[in-house]
N, C-alpha and C positions, 0 to 999 in steps of 0.2 A: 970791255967786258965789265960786267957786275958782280962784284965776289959777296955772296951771301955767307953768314957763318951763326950757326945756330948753337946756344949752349942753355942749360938750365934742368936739363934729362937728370935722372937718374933710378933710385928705388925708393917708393912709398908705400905705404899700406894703404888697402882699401880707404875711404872717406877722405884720405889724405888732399893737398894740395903740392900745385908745382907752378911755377912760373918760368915760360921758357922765354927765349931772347934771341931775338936775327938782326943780327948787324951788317947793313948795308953798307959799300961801297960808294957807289953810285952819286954824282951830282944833282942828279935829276930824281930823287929817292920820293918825292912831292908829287908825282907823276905817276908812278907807282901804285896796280891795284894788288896789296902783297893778301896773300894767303899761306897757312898751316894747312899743309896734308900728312896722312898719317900710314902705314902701311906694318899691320901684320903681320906675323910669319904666315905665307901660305894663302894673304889674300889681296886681292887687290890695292893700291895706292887707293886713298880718297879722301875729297875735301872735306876737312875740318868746320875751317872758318876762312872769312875772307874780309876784308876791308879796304873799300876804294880809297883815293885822295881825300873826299871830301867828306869820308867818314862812315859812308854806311855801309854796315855788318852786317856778314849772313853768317848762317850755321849747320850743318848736318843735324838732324832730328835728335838723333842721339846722345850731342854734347847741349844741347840746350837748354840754360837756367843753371848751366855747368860750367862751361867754359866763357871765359869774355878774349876778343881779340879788341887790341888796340893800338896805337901807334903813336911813333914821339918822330916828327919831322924835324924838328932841333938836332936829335941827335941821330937821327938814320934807321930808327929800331923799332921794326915790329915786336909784339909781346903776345901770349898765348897764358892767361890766368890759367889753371886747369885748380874745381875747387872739386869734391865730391868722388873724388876719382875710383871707377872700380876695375877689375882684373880686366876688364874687356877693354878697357882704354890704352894696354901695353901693346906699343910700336914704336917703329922710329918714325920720327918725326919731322919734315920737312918745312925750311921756309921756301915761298915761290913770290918772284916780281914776276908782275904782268902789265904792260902796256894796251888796254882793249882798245884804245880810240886814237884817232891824230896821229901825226906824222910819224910817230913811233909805232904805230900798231902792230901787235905782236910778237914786241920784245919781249924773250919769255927767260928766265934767270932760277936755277937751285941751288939752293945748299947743302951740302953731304947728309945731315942728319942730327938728330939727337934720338939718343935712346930712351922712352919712357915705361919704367917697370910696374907694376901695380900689383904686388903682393903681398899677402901675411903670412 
């Protein structure tokens, strides 16, 4: 198993900043296409951001030129910058491992959560 664990949540004001953190388990963490999703009270889960092995990022329309995801394979840990942040970006927040390709295909991996507040 791959024990994911997400910390960096908390309460901010509007414009504010937050920087979340997912610490992987995993051997094979290099392998790994990780994503942040995010889910509402009352609505759907949905991707964030995501980041393959070899680096390249996507984003939901609505955090972008806002948020950066990034990744330290030295130390196992996705990152989730969150800069600009307004009341609609409060959820909790989830990191996800995905395997899309090769012998592993469709190992899929979550972490419980982090809570992000965004208010004044």
């Amino acid at each position: 198993q791959v024990q994911l664990v997400e910390s960096g949540g908390g309460l901010v004001q509007p414009g504010g900043s937050l920087r979340l953190s997912c610490l992987a388990s995993t051997k094979i963490f290099s392998l790994y296409r990780m994503g942040w999703y995010r889910q509402a009270p009352g609505k759907q889960r949905e991707l964030v951001a995501s980041i393959t092995s070899g680096g390249s990022t996507n984003y939901v329309d609505s955090v972008k030129g806002r948020f950066t995801i990034s990744r330290d394979n030295g130390e196992n840990t996705v990152y989730l910058q969150m800069n600009s942040l307004k009341p609609e970006d409060t959820a909790v927040y989830y990191c996800n491992a995905y395997v899309g390709s090769g012998p592993l295909y469709g190992m899929n991996y979550w972490g419980k959560g982090t809570l992000v507040t965004v208010s004044s």
